[in-house]
CHARMM internal coordinates of N, CA and C (Angstrom, degrees):
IC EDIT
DIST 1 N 1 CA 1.4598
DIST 1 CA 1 C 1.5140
ANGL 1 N 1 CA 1 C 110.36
DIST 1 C 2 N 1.1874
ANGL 1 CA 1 C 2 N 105.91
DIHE 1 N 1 CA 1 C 2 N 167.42
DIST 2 N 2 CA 1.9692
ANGL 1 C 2 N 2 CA 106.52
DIHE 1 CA 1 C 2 N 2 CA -161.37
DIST 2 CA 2 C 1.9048
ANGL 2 N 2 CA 2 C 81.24
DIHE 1 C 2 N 2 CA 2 C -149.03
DIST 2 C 3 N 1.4761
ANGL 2 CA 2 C 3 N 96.61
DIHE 2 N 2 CA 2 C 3 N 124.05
DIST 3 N 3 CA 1.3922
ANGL 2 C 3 N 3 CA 110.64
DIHE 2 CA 2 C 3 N 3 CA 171.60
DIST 3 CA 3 C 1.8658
ANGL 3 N 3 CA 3 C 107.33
DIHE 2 C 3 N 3 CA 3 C -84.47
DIST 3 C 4 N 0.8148
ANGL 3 CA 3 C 4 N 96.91
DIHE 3 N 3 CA 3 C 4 N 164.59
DIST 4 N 4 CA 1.7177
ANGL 3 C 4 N 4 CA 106.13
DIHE 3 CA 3 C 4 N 4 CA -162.64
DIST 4 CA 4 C 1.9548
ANGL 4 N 4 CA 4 C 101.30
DIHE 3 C 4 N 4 CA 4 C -133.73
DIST 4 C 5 N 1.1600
ANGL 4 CA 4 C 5 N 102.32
DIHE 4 N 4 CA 4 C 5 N 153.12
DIST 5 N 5 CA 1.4268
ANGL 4 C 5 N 5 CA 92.48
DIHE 4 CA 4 C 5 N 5 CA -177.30
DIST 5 CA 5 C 1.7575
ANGL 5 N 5 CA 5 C 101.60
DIHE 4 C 5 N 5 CA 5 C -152.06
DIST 5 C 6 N 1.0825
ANGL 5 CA 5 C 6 N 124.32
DIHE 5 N 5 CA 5 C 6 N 177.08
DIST 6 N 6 CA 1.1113
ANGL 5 C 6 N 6 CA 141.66
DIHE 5 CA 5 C 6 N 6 CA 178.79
DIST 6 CA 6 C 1.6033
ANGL 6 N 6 CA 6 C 110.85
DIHE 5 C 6 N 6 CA 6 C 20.80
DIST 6 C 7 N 1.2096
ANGL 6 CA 6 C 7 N 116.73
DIHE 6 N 6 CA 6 C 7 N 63.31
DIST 7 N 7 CA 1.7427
ANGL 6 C 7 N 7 CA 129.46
DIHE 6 CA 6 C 7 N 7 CA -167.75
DIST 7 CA 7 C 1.5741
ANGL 7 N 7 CA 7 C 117.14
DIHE 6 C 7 N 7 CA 7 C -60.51
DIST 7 C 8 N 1.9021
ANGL 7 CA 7 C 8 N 97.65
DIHE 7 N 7 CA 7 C 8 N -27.90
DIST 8 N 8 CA 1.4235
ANGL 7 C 8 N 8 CA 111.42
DIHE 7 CA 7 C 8 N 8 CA -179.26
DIST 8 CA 8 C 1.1915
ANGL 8 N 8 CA 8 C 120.61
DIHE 7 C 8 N 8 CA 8 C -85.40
DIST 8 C 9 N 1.7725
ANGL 8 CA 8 C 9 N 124.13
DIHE 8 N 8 CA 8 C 9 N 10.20
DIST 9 N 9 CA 0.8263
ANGL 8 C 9 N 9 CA 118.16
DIHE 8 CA 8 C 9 N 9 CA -153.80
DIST 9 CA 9 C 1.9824
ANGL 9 N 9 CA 9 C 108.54
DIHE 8 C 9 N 9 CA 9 C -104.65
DIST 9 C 10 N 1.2807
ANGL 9 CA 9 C 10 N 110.31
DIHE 9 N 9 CA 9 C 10 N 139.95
DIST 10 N 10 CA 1.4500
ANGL 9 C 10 N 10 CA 118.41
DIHE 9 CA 9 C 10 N 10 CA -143.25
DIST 10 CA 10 C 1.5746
ANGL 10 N 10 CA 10 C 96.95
DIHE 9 C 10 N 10 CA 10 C -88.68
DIST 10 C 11 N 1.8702
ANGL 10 CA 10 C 11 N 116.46
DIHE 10 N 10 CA 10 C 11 N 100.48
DIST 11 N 11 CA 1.6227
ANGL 10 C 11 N 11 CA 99.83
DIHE 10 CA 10 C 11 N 11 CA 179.71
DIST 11 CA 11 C 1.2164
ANGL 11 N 11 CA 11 C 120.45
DIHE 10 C 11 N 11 CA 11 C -120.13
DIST 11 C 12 N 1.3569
ANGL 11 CA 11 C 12 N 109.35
DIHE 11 N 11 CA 11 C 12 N 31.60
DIST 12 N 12 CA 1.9004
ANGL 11 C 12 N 12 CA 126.49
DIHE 11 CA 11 C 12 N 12 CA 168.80
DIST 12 CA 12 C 1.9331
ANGL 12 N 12 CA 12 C 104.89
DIHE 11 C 12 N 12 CA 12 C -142.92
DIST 12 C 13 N 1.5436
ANGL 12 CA 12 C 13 N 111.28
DIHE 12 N 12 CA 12 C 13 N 67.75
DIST 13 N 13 CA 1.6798
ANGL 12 C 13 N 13 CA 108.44
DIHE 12 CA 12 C 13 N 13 CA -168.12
DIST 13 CA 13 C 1.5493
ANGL 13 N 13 CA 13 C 106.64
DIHE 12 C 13 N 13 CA 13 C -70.48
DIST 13 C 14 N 1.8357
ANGL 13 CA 13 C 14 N 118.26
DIHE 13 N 13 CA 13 C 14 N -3.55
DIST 14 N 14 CA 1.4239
ANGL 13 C 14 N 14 CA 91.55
DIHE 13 CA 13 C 14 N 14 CA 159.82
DIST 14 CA 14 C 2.1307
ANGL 14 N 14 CA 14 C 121.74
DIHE 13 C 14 N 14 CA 14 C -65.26
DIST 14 C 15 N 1.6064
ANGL 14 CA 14 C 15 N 86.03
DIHE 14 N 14 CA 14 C 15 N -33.43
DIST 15 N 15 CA 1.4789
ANGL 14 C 15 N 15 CA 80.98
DIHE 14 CA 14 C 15 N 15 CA -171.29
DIST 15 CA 15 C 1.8728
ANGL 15 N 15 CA 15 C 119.92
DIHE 14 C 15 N 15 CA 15 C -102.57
DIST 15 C 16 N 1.4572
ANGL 15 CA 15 C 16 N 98.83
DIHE 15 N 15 CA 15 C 16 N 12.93
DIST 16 N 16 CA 1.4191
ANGL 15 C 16 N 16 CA 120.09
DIHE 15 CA 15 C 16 N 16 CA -169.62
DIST 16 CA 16 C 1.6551
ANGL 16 N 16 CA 16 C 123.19
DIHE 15 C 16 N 16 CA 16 C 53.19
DIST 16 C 17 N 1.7088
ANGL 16 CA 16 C 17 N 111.50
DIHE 16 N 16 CA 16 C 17 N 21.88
DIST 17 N 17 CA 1.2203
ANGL 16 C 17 N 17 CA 103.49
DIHE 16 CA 16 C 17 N 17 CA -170.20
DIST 17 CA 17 C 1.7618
ANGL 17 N 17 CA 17 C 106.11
DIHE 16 C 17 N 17 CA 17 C -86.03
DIST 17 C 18 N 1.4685
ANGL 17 CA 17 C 18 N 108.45
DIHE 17 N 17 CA 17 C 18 N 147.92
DIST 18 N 18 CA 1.2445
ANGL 17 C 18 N 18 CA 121.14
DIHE 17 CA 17 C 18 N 18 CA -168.40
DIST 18 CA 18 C 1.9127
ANGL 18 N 18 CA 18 C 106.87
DIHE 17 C 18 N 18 CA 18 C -79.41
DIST 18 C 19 N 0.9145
ANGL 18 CA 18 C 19 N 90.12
DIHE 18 N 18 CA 18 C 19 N -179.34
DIST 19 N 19 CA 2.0189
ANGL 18 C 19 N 19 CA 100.22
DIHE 18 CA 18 C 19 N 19 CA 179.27
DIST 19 CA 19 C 1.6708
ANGL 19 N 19 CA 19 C 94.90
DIHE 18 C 19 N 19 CA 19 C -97.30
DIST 19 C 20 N 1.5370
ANGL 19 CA 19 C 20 N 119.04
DIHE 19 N 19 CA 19 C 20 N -22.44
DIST 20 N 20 CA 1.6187
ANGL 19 C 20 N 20 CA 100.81
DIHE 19 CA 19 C 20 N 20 CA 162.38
DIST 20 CA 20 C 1.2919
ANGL 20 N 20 CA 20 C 133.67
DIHE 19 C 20 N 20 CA 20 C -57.48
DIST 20 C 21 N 2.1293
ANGL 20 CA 20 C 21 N 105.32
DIHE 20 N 20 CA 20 C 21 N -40.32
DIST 21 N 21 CA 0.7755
ANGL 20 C 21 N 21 CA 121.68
DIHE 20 CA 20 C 21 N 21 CA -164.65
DIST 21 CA 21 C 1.7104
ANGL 21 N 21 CA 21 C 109.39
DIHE 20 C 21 N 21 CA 21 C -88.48
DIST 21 C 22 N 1.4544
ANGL 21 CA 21 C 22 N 120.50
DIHE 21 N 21 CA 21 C 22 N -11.14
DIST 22 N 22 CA 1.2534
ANGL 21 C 22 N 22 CA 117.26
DIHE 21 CA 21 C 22 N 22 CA 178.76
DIST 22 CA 22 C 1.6612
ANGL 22 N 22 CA 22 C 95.28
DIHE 21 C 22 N 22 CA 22 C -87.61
DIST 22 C 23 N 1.4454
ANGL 22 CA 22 C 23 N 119.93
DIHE 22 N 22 CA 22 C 23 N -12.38
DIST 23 N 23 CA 1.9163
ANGL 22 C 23 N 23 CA 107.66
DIHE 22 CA 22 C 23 N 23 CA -167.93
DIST 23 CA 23 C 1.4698
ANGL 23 N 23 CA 23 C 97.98
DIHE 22 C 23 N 23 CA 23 C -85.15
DIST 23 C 24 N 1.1621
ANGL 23 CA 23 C 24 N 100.68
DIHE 23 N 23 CA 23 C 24 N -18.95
DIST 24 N 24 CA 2.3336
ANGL 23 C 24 N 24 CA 112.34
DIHE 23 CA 23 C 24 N 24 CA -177.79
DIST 24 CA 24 C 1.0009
ANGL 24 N 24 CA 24 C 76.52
DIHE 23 C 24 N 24 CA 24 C -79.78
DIST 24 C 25 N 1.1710
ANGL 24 CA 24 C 25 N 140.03
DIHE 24 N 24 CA 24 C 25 N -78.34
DIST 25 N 25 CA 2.0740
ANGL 24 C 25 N 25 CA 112.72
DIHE 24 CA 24 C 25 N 25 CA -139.09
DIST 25 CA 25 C 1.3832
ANGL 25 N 25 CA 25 C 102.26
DIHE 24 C 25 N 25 CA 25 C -67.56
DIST 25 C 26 N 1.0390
ANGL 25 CA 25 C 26 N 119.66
DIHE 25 N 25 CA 25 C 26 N -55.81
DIST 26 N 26 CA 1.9053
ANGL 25 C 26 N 26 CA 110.73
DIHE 25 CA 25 C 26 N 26 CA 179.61
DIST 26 CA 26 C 1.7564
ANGL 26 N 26 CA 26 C 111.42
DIHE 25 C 26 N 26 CA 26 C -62.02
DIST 26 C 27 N 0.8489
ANGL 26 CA 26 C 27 N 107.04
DIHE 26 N 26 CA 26 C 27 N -17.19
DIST 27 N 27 CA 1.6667
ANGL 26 C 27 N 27 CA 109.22
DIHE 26 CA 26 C 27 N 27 CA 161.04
DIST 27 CA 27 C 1.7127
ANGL 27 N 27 CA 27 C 94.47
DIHE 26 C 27 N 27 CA 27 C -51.50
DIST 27 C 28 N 1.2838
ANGL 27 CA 27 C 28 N 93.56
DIHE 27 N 27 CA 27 C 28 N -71.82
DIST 28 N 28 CA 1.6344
ANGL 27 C 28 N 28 CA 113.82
DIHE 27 CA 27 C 28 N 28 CA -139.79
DIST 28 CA 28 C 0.8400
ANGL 28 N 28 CA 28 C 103.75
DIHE 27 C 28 N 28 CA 28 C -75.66
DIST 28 C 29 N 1.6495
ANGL 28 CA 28 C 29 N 118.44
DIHE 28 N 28 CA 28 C 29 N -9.77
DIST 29 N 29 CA 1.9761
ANGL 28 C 29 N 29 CA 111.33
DIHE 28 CA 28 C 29 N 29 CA -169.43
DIST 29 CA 29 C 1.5959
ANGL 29 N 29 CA 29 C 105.14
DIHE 28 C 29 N 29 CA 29 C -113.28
DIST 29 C 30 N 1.8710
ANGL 29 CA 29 C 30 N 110.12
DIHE 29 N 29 CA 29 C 30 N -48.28
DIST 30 N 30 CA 1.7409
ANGL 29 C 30 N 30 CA 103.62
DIHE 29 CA 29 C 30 N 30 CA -166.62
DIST 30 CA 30 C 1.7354
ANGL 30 N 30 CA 30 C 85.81
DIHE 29 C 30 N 30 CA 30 C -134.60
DIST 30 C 31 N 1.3884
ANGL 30 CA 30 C 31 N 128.33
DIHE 30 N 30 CA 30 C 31 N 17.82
DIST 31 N 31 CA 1.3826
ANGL 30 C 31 N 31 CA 89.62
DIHE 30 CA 30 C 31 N 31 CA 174.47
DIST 31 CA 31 C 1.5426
ANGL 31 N 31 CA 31 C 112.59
DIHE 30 C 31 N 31 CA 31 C -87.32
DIST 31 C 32 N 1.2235
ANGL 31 CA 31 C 32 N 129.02
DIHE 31 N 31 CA 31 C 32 N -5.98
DIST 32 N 32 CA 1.5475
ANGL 31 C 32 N 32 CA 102.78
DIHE 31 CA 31 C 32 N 32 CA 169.28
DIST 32 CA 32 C 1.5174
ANGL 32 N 32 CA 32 C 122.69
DIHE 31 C 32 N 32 CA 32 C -73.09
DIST 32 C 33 N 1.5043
ANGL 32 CA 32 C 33 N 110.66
DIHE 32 N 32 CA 32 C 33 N -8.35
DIST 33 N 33 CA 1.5110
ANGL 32 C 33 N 33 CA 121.71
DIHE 32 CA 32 C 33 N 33 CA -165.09
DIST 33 CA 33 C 1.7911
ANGL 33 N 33 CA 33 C 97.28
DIHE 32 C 33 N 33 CA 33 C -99.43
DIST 33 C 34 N 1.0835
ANGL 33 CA 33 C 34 N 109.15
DIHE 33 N 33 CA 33 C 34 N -65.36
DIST 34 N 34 CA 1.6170
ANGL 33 C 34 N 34 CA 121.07
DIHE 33 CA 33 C 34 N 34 CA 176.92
DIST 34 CA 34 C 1.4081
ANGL 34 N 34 CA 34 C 108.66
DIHE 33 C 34 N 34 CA 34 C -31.96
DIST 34 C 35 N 1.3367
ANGL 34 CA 34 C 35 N 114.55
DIHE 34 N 34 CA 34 C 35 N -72.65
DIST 35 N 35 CA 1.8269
ANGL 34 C 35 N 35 CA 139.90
DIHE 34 CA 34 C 35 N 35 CA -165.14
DIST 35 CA 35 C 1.6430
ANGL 35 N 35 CA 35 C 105.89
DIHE 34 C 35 N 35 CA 35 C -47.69
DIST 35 C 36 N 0.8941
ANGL 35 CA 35 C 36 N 118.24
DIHE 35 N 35 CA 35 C 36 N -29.08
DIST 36 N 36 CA 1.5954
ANGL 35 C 36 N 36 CA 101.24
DIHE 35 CA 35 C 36 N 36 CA -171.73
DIST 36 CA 36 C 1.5459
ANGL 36 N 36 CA 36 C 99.49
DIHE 35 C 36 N 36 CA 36 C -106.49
DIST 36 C 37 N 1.7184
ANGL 36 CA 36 C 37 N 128.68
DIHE 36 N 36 CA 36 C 37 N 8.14
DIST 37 N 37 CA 1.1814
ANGL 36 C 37 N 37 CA 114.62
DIHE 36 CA 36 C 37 N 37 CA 176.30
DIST 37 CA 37 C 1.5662
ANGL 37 N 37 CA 37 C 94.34
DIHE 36 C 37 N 37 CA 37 C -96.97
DIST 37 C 38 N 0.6400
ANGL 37 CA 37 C 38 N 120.67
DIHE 37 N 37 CA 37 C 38 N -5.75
DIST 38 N 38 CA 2.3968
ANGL 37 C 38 N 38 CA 149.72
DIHE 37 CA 37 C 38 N 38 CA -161.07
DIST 38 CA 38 C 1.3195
ANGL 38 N 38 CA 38 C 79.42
DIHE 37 C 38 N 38 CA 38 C -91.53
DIST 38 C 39 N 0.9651
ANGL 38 CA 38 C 39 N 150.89
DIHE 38 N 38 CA 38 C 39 N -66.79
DIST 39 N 39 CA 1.2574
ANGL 38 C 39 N 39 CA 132.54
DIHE 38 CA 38 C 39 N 39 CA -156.91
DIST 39 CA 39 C 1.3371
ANGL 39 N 39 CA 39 C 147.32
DIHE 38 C 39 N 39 CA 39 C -71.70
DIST 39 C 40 N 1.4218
ANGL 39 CA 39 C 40 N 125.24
DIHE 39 N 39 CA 39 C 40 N 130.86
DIST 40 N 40 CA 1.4504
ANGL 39 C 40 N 40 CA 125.94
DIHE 39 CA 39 C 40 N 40 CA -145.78
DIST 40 CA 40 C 1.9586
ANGL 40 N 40 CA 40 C 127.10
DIHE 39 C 40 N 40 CA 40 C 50.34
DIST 40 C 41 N 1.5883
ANGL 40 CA 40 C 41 N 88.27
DIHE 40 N 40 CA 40 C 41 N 40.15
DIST 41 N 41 CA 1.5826
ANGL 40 C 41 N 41 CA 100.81
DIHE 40 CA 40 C 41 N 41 CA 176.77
DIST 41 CA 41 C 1.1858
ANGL 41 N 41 CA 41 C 110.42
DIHE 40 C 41 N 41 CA 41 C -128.24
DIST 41 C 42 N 1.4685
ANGL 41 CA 41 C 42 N 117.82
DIHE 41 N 41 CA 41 C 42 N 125.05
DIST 42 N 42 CA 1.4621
ANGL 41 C 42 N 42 CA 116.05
DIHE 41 CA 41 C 42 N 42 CA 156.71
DIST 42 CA 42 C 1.5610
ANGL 42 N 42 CA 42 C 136.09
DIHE 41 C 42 N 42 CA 42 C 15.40
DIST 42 C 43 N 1.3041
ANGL 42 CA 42 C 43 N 114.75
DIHE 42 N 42 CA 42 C 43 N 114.82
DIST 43 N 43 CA 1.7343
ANGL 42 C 43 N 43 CA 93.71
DIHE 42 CA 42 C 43 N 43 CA -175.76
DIST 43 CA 43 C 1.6285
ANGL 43 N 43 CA 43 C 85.76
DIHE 42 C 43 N 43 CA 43 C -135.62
DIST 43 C 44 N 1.9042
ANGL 43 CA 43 C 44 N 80.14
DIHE 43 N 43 CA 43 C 44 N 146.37
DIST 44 N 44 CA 1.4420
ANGL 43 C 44 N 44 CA 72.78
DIHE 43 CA 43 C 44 N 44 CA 172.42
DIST 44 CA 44 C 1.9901
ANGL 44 N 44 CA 44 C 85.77
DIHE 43 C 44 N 44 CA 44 C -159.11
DIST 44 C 45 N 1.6852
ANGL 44 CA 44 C 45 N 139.76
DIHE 44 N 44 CA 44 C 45 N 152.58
DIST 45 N 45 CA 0.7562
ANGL 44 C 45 N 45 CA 143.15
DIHE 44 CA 44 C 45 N 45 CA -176.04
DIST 45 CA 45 C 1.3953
ANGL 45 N 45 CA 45 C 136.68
DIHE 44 C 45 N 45 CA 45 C -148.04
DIST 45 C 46 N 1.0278
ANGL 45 CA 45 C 46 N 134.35
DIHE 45 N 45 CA 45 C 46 N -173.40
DIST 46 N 46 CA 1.4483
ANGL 45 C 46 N 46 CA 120.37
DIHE 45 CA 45 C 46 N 46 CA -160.20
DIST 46 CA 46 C 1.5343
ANGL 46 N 46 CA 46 C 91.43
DIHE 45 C 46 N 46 CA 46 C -138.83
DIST 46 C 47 N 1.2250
ANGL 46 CA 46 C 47 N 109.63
DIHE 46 N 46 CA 46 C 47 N 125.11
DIST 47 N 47 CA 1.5276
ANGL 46 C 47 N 47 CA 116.72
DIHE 46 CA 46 C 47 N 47 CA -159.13
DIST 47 CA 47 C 1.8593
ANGL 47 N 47 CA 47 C 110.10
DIHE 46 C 47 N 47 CA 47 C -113.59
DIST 47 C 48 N 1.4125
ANGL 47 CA 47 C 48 N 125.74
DIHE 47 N 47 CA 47 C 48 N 127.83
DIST 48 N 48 CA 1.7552
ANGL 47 C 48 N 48 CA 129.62
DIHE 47 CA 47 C 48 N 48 CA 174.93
DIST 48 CA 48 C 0.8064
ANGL 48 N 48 CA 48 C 95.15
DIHE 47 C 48 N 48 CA 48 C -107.44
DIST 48 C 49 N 1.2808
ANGL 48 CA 48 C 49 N 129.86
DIHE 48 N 48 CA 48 C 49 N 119.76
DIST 49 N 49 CA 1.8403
ANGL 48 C 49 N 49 CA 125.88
DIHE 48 CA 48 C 49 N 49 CA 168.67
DIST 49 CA 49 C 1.5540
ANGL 49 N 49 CA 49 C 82.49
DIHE 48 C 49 N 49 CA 49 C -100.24
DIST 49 C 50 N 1.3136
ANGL 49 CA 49 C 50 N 157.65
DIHE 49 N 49 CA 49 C 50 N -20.48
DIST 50 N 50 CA 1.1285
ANGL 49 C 50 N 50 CA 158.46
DIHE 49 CA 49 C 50 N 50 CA -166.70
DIST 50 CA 50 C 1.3382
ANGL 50 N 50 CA 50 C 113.58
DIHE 49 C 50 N 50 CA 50 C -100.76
DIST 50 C 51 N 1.4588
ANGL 50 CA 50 C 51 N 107.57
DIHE 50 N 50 CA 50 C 51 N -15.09
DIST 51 N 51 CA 1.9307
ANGL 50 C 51 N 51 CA 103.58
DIHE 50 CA 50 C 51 N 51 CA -156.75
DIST 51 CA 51 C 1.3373
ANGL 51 N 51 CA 51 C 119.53
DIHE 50 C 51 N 51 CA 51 C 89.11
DIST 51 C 52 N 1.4698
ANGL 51 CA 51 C 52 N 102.71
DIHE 51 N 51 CA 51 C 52 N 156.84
DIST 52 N 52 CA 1.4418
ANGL 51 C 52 N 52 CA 95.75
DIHE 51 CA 51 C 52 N 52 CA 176.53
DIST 52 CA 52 C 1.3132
ANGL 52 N 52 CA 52 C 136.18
DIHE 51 C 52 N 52 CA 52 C -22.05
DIST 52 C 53 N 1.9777
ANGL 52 CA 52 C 53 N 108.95
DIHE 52 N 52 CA 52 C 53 N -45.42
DIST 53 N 53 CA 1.2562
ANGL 52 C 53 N 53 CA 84.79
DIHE 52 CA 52 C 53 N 53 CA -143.13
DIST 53 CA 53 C 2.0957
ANGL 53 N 53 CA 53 C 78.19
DIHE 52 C 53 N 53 CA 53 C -102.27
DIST 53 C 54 N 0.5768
ANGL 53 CA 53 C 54 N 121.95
DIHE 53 N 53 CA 53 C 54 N 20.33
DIST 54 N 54 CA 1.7050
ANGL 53 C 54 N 54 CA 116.07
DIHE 53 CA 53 C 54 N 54 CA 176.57
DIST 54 CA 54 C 1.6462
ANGL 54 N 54 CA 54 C 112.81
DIHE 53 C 54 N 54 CA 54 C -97.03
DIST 54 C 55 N 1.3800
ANGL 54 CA 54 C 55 N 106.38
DIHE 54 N 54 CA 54 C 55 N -160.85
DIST 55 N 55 CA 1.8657
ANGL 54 C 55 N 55 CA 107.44
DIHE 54 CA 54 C 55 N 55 CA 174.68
DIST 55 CA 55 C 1.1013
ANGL 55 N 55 CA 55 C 121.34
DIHE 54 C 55 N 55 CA 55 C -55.59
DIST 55 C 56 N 1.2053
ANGL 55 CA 55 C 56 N 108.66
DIHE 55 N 55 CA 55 C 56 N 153.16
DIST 56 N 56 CA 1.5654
ANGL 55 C 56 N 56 CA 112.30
DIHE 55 CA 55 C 56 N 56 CA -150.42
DIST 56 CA 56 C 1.8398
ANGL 56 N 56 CA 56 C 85.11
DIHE 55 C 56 N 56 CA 56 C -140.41
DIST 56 C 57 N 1.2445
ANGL 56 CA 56 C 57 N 131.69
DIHE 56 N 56 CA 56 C 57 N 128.51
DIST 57 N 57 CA 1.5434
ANGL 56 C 57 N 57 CA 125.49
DIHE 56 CA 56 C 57 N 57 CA -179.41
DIST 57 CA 57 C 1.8998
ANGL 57 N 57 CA 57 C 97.00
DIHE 56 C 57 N 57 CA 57 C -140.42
DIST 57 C 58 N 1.1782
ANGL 57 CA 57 C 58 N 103.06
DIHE 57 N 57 CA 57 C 58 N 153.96
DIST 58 N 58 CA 1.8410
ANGL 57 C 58 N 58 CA 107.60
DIHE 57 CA 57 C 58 N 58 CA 169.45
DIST 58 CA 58 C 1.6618
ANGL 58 N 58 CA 58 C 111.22
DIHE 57 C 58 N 58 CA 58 C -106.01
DIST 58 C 59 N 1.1967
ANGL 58 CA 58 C 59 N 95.68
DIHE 58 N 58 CA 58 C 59 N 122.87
DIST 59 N 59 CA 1.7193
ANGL 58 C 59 N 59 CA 93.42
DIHE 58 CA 58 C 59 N 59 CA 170.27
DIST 59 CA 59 C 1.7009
ANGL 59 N 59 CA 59 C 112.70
DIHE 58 C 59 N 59 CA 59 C -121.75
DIST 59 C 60 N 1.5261
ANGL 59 CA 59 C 60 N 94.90
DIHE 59 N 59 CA 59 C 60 N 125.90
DIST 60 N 60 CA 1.1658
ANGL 59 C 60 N 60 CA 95.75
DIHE 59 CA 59 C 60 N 60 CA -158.24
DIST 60 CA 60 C 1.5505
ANGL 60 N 60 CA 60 C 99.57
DIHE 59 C 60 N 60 CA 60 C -97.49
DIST 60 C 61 N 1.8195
ANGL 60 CA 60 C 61 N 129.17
DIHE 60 N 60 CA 60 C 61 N -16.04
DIST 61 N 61 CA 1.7692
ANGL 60 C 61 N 61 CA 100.19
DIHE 60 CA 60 C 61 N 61 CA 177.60
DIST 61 CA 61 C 1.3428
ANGL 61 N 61 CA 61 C 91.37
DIHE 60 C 61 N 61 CA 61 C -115.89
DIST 61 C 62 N 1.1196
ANGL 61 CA 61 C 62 N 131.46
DIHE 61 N 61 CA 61 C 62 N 156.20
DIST 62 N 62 CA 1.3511
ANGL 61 C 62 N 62 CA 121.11
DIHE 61 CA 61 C 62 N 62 CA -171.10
DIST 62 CA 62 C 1.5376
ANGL 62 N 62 CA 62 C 100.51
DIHE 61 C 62 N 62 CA 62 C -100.43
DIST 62 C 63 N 1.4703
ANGL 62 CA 62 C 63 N 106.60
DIHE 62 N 62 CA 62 C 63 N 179.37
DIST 63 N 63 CA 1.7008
ANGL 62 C 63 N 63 CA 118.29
DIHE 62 CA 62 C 63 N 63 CA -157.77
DIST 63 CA 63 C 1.7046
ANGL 63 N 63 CA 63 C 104.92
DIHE 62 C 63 N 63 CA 63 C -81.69
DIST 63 C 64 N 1.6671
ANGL 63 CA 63 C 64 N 90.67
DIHE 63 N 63 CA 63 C 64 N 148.64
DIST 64 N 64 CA 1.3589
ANGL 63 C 64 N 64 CA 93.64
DIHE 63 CA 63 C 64 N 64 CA -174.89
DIST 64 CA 64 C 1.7477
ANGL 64 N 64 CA 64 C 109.83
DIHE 63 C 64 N 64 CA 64 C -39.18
DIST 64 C 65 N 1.3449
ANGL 64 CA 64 C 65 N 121.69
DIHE 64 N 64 CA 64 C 65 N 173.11
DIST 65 N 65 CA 1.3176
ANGL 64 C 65 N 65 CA 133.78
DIHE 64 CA 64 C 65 N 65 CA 167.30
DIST 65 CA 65 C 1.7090
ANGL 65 N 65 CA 65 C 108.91
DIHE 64 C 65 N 65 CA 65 C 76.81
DIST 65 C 66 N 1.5492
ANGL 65 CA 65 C 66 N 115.29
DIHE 65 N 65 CA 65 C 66 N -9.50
DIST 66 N 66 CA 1.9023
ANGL 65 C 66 N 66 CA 96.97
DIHE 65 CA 65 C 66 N 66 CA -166.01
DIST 66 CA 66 C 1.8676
ANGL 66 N 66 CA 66 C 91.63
DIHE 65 C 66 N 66 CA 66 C -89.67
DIST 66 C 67 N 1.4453
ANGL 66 CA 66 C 67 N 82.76
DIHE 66 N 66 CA 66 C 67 N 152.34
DIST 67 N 67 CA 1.2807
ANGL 66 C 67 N 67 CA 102.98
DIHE 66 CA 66 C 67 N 67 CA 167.70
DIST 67 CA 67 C 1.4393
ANGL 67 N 67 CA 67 C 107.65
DIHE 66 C 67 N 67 CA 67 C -34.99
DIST 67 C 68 N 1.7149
ANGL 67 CA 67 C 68 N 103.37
DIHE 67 N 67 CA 67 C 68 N 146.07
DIST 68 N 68 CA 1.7820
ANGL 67 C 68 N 68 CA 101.48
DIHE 67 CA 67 C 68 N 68 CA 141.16
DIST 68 CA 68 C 1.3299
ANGL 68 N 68 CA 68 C 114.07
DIHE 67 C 68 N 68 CA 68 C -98.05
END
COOR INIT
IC SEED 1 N 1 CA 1 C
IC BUILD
């Protein structure tokens, strides 16, 4: 399981869509197809604790406890 956090949080403010609403459409569209090629590969991501338009940092191993 993968904890989720701040769902309301706004990361396209031309079109106000939330980070809940971008984890539903890839739910709903390719994550059963995507996810099992995802697995046991490298992760690495580009992190907004601010939102788009603020700091922007790369983390390349991710935090203790996430899935592989």
């Amino acid at each position: 399981r993968v904890s989720l956090s701040n769902l309301d949080k706004v990361l396209y403010p031309a079109t106000g869509t939330t980070k809940g609403e971008v984890l539903h459409y890839y739910a709903a569209t390719v994550g059963g197809v995507i996810l099992p090629h995802l697995r046991e590969r490298p992760v690495s991501f580009l992190r907004y604790p601010d939102g788009p338009g603020g700091q922007v940092f790369f983390t390349k191993n991710p935090p203790p406890g996430t899935p592989a």
